[in-house]
GUFI-195403 format. One record per atom (N, C-alpha, C): z negated, y, x. Coordinates in steps of 0.2 Angstrom, whole numbers, plus 2048, in hexadecimal, padded with zeros to 3 digits. Example, Ala and Ser with C-alpha at 12.3 -4.5 7.8 and 13.67 -1.06 7.14 Angstrom:
<voros>
7D97E4842
7D97EA83E
7D97F0842
7DD7F5840
7DC7FB844
7D9800840
</voros>
This chain:
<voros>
8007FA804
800800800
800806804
80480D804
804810808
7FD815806
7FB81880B
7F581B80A
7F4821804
7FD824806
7FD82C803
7FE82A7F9
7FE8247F8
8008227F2
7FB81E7EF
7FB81D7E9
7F58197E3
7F98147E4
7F380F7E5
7F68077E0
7F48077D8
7FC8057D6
7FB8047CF
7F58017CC
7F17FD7D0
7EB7FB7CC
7E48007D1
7E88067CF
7E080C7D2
7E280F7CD
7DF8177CA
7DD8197C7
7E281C7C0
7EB81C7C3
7ED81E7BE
7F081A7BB
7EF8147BD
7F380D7B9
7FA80F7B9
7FC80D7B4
80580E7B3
8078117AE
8058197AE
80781A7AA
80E81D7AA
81081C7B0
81681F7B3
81B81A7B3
8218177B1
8238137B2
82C8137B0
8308107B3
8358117B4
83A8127AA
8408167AA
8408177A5
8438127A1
84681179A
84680D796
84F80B799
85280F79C
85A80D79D
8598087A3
8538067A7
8518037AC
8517FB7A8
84E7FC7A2
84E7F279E
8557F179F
85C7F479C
8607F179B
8657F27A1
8637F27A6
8647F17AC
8647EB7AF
8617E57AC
85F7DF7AD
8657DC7A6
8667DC7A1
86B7D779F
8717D57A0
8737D87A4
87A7D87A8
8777D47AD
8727D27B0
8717CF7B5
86F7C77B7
86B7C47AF
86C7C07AD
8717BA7A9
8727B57AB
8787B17A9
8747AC7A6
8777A67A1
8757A179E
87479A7A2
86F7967A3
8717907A3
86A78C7A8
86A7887A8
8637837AA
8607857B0
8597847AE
85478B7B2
8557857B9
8547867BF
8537827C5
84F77E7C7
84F7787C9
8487747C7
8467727CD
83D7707D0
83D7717D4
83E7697D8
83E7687DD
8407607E2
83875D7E2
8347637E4
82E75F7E5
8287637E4
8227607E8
8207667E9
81E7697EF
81D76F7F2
81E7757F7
81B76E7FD
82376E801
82476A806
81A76C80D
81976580E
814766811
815768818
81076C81D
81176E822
81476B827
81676D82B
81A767830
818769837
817771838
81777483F
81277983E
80F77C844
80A781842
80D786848
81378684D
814789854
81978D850
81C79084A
822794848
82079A848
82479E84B
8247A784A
8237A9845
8207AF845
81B7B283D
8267B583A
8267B6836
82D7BA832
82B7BF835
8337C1835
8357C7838
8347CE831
8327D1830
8317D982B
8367D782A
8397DB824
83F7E0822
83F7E281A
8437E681C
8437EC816
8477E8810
8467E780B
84A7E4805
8517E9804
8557E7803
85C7EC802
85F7EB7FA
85E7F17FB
85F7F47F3
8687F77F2
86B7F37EC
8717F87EC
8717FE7E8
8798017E6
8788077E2
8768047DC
87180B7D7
8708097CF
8768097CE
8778007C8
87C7FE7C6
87E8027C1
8858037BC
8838047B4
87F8017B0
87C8067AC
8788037A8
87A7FE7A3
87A7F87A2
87C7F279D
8797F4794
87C7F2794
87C7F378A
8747EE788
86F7F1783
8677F0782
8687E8780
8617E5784
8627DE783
8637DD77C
8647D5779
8657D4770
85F7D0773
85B7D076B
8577CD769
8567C376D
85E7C176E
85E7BA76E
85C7BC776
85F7C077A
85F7BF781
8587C0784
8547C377E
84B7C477F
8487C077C
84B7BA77A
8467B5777
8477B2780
8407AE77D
83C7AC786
8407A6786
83D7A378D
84179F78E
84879B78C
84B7A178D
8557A278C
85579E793
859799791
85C797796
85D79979D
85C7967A2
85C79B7A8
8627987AC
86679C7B4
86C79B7B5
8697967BA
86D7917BD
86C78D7C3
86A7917CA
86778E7CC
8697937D3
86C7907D9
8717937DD
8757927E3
87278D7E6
8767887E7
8737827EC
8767857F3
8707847F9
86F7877FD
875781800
878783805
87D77F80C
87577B80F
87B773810
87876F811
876771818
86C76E818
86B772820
86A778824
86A77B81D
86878381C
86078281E
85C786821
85678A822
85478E81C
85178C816
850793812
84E797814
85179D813
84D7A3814
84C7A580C
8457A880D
8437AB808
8407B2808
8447B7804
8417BF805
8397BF7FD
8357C3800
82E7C47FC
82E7CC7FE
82E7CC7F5
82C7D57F6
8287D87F2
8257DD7F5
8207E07F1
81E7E77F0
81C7ED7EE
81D7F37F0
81D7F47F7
8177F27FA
8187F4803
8167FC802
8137FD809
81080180C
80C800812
809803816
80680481D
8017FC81C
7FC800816
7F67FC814
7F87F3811
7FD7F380E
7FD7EE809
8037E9810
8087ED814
80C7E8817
8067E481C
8017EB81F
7FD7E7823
7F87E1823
7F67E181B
7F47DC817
7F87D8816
7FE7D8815
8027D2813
8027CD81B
8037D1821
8067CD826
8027C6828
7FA7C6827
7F87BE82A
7F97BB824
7FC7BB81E
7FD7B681A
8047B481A
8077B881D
8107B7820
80E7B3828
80C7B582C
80A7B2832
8087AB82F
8047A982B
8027A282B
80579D828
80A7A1825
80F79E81F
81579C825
8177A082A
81B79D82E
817798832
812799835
811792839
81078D833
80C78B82E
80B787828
814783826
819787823
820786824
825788826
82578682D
828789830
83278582D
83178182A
83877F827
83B787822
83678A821
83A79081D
839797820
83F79B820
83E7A2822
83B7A881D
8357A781C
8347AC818
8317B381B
8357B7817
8357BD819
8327C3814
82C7C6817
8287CA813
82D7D1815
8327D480D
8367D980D
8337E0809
82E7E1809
82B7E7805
8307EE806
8307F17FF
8357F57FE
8327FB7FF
82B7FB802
82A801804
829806801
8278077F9
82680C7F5
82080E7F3
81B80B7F4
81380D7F2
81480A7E9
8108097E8
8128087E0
81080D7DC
81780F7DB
8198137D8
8218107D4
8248147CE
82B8137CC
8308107D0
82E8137D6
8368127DA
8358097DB
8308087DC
8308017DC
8327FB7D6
8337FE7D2
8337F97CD
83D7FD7CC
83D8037CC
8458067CB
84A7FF7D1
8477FE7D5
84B7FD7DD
84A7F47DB
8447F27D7
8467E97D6
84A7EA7D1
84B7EC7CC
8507EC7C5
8567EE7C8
8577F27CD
85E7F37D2
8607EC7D4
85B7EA7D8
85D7E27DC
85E7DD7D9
85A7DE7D2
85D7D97CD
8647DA7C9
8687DF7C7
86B7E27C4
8727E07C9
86F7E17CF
8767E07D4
8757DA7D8
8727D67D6
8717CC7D7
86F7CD7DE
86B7D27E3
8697D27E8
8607D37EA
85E7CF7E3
8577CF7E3
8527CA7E7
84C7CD7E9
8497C77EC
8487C17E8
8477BD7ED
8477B57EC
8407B67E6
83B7BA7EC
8337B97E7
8327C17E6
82D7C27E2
82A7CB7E3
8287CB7DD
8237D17DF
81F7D47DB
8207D77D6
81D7D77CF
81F7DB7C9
81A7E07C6
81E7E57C5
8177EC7C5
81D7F27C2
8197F47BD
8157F37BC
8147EC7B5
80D7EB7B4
80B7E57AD
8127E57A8
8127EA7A4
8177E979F
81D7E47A0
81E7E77A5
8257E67A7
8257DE7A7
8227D97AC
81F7D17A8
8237CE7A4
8217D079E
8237CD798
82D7D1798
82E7D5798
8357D4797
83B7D079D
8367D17A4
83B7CC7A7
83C7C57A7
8377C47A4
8367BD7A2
83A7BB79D
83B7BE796
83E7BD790
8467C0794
8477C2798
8507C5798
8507BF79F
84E7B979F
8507B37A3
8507B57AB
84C7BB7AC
84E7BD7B4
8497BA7B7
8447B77B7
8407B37BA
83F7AB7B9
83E7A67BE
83E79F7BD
83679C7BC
8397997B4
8347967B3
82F7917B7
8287927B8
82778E7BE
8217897BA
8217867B4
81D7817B3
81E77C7B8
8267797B8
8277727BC
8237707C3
8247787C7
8247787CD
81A7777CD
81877B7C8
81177B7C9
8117747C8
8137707C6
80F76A7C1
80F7657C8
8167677CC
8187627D3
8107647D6
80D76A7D6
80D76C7DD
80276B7DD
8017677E2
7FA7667E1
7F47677E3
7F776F7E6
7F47767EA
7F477C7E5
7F47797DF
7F67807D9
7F077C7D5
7EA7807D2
7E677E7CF
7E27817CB
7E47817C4
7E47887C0
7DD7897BF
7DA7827BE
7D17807BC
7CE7867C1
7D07877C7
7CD78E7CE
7D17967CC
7D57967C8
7D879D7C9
7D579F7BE
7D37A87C0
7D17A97BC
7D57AA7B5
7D17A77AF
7D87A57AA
7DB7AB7A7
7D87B27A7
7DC7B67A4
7E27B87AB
7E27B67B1
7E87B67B5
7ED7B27B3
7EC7AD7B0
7F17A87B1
7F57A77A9
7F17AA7A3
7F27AC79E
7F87B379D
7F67B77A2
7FB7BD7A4
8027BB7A7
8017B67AB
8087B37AE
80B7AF7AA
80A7AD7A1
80E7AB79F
8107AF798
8197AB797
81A7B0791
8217A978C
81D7AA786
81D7A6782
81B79D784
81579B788
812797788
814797790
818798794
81C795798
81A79A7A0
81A7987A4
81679C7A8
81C79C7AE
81C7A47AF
8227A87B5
8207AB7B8
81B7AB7BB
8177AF7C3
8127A97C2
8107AB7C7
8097A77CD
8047AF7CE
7FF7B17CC
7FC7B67CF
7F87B67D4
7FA7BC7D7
7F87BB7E0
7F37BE7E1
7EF7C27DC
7EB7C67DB
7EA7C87D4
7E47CD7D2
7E47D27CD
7DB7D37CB
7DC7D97C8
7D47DA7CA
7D57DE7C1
7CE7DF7BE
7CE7E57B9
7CD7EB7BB
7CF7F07B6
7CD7F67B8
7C37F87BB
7C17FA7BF
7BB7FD7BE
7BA8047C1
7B38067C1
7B280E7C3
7B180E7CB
7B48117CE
7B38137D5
7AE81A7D6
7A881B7D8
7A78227DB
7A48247E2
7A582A7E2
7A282D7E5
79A82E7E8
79782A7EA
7908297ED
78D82E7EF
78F8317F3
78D8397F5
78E83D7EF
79183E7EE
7918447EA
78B8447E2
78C83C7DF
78583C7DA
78083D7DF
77D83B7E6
77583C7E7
7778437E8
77A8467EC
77B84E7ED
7798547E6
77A8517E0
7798547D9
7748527D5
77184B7D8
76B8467D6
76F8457D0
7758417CF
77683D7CA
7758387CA
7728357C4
76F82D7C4
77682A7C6
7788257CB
77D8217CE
77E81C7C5
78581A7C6
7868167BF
78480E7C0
78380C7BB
7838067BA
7868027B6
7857FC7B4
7897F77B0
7897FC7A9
7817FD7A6
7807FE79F
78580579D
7868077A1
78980E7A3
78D80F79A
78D813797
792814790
79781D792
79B81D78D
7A282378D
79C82878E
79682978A
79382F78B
78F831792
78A82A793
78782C79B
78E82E7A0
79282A7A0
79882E7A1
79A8337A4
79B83979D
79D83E79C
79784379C
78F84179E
78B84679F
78B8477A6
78D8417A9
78B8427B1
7928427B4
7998447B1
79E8457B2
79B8507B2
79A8517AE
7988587AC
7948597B1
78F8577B5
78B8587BB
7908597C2
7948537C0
7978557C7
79E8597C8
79F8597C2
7A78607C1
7A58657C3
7A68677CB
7A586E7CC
7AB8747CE
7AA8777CD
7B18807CB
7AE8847D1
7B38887D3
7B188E7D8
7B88947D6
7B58997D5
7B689F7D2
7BE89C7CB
7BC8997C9
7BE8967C2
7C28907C4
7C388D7C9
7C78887C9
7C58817CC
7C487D7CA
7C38757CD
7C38747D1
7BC8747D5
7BE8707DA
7BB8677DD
7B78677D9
7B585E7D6
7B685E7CF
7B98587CE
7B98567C8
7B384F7C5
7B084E7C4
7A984A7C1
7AD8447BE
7B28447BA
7B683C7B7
7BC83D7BB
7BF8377BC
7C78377BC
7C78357B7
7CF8357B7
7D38357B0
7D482B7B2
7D48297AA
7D18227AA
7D681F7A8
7D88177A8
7DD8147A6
7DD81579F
7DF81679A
7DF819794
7DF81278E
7E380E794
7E280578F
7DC80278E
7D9805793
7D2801794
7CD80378E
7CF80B78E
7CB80D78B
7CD80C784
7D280B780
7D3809779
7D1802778
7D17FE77D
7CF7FA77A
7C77F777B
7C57FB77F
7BB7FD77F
7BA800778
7BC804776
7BD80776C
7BD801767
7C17FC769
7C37F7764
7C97F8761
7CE7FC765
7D57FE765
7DA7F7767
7E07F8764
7E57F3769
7EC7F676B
7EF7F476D
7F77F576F
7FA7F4769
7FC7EF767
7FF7EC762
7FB7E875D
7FF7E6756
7F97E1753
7FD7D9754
7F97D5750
7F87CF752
7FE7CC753
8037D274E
8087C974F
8107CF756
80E7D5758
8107D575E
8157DB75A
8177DD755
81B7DE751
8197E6750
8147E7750
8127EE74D
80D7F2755
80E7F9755
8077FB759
8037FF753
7FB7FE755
7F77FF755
7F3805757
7F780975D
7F280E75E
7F081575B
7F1814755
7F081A751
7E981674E
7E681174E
7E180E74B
7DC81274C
7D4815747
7D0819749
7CE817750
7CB810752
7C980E759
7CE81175D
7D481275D
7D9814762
7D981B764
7D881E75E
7D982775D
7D0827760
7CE825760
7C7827763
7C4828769
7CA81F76E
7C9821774
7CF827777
7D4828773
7D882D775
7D5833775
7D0835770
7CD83E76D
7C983C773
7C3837776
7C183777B
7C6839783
7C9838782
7CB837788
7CD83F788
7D3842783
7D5847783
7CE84E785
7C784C77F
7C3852781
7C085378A
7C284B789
7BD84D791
7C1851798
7C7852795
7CC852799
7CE85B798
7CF85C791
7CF862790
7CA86678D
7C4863789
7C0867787
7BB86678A
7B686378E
7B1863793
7B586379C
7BA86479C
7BC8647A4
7BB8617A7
7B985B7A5
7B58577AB
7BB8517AE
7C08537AD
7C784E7AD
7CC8517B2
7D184F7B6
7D68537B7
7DC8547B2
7DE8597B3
7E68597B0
7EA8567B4
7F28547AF
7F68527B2
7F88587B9
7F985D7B8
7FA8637BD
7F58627C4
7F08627C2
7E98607C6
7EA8577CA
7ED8527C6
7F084C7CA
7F684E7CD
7FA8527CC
8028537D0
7FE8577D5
7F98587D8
7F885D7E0
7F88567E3
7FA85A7EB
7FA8567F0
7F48517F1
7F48487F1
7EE8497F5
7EA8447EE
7E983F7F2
7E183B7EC
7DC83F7EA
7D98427E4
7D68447E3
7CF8417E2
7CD83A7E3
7C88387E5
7C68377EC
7CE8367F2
7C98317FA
7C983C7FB
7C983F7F8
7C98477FC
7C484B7F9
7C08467F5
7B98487F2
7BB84E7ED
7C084E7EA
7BF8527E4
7BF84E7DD
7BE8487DD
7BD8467D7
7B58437D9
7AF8417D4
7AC83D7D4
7AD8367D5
7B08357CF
7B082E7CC
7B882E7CB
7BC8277CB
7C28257CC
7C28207C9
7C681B7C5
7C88177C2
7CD8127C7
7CE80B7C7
7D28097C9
7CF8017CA
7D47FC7CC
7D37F67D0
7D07F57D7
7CE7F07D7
7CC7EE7DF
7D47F07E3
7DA7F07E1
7DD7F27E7
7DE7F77E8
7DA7FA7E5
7D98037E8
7D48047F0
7D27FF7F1
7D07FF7F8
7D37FE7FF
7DC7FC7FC
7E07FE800
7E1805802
7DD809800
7DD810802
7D7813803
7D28107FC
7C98137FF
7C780E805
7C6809809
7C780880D
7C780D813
7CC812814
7CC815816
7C881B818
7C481D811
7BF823810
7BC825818
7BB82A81A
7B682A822
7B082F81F
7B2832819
7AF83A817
7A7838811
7AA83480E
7A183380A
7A082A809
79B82B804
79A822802
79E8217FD
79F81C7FA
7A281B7F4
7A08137F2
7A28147EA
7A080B7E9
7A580C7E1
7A38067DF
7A68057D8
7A08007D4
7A48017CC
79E8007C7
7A17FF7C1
7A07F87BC
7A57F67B7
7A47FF7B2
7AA7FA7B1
7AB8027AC
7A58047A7
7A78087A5
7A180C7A0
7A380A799
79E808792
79F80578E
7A3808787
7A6806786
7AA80C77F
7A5807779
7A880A773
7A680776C
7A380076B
7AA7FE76D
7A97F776C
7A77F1772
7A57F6779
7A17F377F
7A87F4783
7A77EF788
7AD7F278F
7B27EC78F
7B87F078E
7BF7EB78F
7C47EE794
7C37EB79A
7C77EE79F
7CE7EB7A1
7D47EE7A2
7D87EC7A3
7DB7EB7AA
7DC7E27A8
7DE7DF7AF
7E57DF7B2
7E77E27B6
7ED7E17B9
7F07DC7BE
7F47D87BE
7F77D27C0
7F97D27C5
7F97CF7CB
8017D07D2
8047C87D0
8067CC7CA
80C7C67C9
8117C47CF
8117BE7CF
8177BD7D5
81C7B77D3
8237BB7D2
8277B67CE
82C7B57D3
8317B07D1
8387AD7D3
83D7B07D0
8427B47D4
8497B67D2
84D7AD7CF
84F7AF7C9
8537AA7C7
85B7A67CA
85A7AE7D0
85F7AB7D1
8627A97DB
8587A87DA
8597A77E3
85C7A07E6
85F7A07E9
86379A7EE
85E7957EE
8557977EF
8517917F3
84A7917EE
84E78D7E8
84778F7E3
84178C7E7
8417867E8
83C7807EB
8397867EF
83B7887F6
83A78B7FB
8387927F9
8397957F4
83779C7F0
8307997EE
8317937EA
82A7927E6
8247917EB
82678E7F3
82178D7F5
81E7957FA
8227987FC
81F7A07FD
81B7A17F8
81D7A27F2
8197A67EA
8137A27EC
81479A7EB
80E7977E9
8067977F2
80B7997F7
80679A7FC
8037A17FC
8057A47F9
8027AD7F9
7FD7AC7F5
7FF7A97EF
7FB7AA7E7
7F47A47E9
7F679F7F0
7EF79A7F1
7EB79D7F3
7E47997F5
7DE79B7F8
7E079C7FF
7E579A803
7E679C80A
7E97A580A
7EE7A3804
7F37A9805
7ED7AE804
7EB7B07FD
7E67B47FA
7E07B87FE
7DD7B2802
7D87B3807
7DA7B780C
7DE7B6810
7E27BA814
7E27C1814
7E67C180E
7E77C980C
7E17CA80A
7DF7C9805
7D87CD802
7D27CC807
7D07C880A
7CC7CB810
7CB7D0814
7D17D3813
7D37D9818
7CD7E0812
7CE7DF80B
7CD7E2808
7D07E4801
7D77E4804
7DB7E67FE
7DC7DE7F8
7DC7E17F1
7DF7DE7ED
7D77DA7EC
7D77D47E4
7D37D17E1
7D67CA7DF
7CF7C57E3
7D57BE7E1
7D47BD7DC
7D87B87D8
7DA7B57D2
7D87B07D2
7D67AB7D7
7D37A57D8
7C97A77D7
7C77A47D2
7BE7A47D2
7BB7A37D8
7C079E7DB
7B979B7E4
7BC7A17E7
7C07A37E6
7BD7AB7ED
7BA7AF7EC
7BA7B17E6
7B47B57E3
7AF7B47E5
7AC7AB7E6
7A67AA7E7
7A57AA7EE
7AA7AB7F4
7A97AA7FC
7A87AF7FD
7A37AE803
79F7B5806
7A57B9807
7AA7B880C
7AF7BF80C
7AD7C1809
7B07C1802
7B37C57FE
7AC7C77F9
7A67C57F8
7A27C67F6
79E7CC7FA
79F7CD802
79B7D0806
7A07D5809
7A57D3808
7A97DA80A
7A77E380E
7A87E6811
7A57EB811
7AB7F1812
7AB7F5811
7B17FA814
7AC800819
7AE80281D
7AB808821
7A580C81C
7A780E818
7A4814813
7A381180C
7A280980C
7A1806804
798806805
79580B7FE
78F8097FE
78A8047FD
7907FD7F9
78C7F77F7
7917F17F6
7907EF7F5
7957E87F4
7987E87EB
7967EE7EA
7987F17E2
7A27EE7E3
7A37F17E9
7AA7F27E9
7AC7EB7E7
7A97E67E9
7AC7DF7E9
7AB7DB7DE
7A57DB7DE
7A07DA7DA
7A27DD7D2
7A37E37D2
7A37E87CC
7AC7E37C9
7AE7E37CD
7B67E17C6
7B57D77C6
7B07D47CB
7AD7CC7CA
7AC7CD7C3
7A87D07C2
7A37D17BC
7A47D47B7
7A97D87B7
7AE7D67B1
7B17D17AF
7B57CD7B1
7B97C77B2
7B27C17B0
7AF7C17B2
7AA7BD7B1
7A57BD7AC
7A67C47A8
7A37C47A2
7A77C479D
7AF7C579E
7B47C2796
7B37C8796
7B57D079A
7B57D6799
7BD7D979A
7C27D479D
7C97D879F
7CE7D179D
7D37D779C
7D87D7797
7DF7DA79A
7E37D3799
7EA7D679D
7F07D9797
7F27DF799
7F87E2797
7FC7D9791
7FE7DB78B
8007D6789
8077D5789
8097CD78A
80E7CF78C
8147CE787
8197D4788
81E7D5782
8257D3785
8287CE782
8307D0783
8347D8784
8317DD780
8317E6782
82D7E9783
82B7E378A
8247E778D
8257EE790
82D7ED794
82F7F4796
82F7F8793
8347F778D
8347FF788
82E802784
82A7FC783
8247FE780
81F801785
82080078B
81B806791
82080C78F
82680C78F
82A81178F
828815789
829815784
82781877F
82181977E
81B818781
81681B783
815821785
81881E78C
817825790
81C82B78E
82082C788
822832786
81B836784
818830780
81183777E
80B837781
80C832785
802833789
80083A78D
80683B78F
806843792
80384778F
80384A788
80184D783
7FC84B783
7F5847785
7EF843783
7EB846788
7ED84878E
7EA84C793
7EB854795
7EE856791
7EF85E791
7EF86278B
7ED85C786
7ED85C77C
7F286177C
7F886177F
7FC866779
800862772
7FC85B773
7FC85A76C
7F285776A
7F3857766
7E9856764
7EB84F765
7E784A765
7E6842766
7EA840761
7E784175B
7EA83B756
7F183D753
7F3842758
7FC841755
7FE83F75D
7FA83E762
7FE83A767
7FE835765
7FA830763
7F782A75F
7FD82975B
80082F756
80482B752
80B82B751
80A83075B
81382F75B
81382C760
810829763
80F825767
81081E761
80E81C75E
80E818759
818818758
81981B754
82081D752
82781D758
82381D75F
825819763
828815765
82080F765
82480A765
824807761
82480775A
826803755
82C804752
83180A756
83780A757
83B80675D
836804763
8387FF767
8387FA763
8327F6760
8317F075E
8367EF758
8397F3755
83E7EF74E
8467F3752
8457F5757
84C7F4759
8507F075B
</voros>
């Protein structure tokens, strides 16, 4: 993860995501016909003397034209999927794995690429990170790759929405078969709402290599500095927003701490007793009073108590919590790809704060799927599946960054005792466990129009932070929305 940039699972979530002509990008890209099945399972080690993979940059073509909106038949799930190129006999797979990439996140990736070539050294795999921090350009640049049949073999999907419709438009390989072969995959150890998330219409298309829920990150110094009582589990919206108002400080009228960051917004609808959609996936919901409640929330404390930043206030240069002008920040454990680096105060984290109907935090996924149309399924699957194991996992997340998806890591001192430079407690590790652990987090659901339905969103969540519209009519054009996506 690059430092100067947020991970999508830190404090703004995704609410930024590529536009709606980005879905139909991918229909043109997908062809009909039998999904690729695997030979065995993920071939055993043979050598341990192989060179680590050489870097390189994933290459991206020009944006294709845009293809006419998927139909209905081509988004029912599991649509047949196209063959994939059999590789020349005696071929070396090479396999490319991509992910956003960054300073932080490529330097994390490298001992699980290093151990993966001595482990198999029969395959070339190549950790190709496209180097965009996570942000749109990353998700704009795999819908490119896919669109112009030069996508990775394996890679990462981000943000969540998105999931569910690559799946249903046949661009990813189904991997039941391959898990069923394989007897280093063992779902009894991996946390069930991760593996719940990687599947769409029963049938499961990523392997998650991580994911963590949302929790509250703060600033250490600065509550004992004001003698704020530090937060706790019990913590609710109001303790909150009283010791949010203690720590908002102004100098000759303008902010220069803010006491809350601005909060994953999903999270908090569904702390209220709100939903995205109702039950049969056909309708949204967020006009529901629980929905309009965490929005009027969200909206006063942003523009009638101040204790929020504006969007104008997030477009300045610069993390507004590692540079001490926020308190408190919202996000995932992989936000330590960046706190981590704090030199300047303490800091810690703290499940979130309790809305209405108690805490429901929203868990983000590192979904890791298979191009449908890679040359080396067998050899794809066995990358996917070393990343997503307890070897691959451990590697990376010990360093710090990211949250495993497997429960016995959670319980291993690493990752249990963790420390960064400037972490107050082991809060950093502990606080999104104990969500996960109490049936507290909830992953994005997934939609065959997961795309468009993030899309029509974010036309109105803008308005929800600057109220130039009041809450319940963002709520219910927001609404109007997407239930103009769903019956389209």
């Amino acid at each position: 993860m690059q430092s100067n940039r947020l991970h999508p699972f830190s404090r703004r979530g995704f609410l930024t995501g590529v536009s709606a002509a980005g879905i139909a990008i991918l229909a043109s890209a997908c062809s009909s016909g039998a999904a690729p099945s695997p030979t065995s399972a993920p071939a055993a080690p043979t050598s341990a003397a192989a060179a680590a993979p050489t870097t390189a940059a994933a290459t991206t073509t020009a944006a294709p034209t845009v293809a006419a909106k998927p139909t209905t038949a081509s988004q029912s799930a599991a649509a047949a999927q196209p063959t994939a190129t059999g590789a020349p006999t005696g071929q070396r797979p090479r396999v490319t794995f991509t992910v956003p990439g960054g300073q932080s996140e490529n330097g994390d990736f490298k001992p699980v690429f290093d151990a993966f070539a001595k482990a198999y050294p029969d395959i070339d795999a190549v950790y190709a990170p496209f180097n965009t921090g996570y942000t749109p350009e990353y998700t704009q640049k795999l819908l490119t790759t896919i669109a112009g049949n030069v996508a990775p073999d394996v890679f990462k999907i981000n943000p969540s929405p998105y999931f569910g419709t690559l799946a249903a438009q046949g661009t990813l390989i189904q991997l039941d078969p391959y898990v069923k072969a394989d007897p280093t995959i063992d779902f009894e150890d991996y946390f069930t709402p991760h593996v719940e998330a990687c599947k769409y219409q029963g049938k499961l298309f990523a392997l998650p290599n991580d994911g963590a829920p949302q929790a509250m990150w703060y600033n250490v110094d600065a509550f004992k500095k004001d003698s704020v009582a530090l937060p706790t589990k019990d913590w609710t919206w109001d303790d909150l927003l009283n010791a949010g108002k203690q720590l908002t400080k102004t100098s000759n009228g303008r902010p220069i701490q803010f006491g809350v960051g601005q909060p994953d917004w999903v999270s908090w609808v569904w702390s209220a007793g709100g939903d995205i959609l109702d039950a049969t996936n056909l309708k949204c919901v967020l006009d529901s009073p629980e929905a309009i409640a965490a929005f009027q929330w969200l909206q006063d404390a942003s523009t009638k108590s101040k204790v929020m930043p504006s969007p104008a206030d997030l477009n300045q240069q610069g993390d507004l919590f590692t540079t001490s002008r926020e308190a408190t920040a919202f996000g995932v454990r992989g936000a330590l790809g960046t706190y981590r680096d704090i030199k300047t105060f303490h800091f810690d984290a703290q499940e979130l704060p309790k809305g209405q109907k108690g805490r429901v935090a929203q868990l983000l996924i590192g979904y890791t799927s298979l191009w449908v149309k890679t040359k080396f399924p067998q050899a794809a699957y066995t990358v996917a599946a070393f990343v997503a194991g307890k070897e691959g996992e451990k590697l990376r997340i010990s360093r710090g960054f990211a949250f495993p998806s497997r429960k016995s890591l959670v319980q291993e001192a690493w990752f249990q005792q963790y420390k960064a430079p400037m972490s107050a407690s082991f809060g950093i590790n502990t606080a999104f466990a104990n969500e996960l652990i109490a049936n507290e987090a909830r992953a994005w659901p997934v939609h065959p129009k997961g795309m468009q339905i993030q899309d029509a969103i974010n036309t109105q969540i803008g308005y929800l932070w600057d109220a130039k519209k009041p809450a319940p009519q963002v709520a219910k054009d927001m609404v109007a929305a997407v239930d103009a996506v769903l019956k389209g």
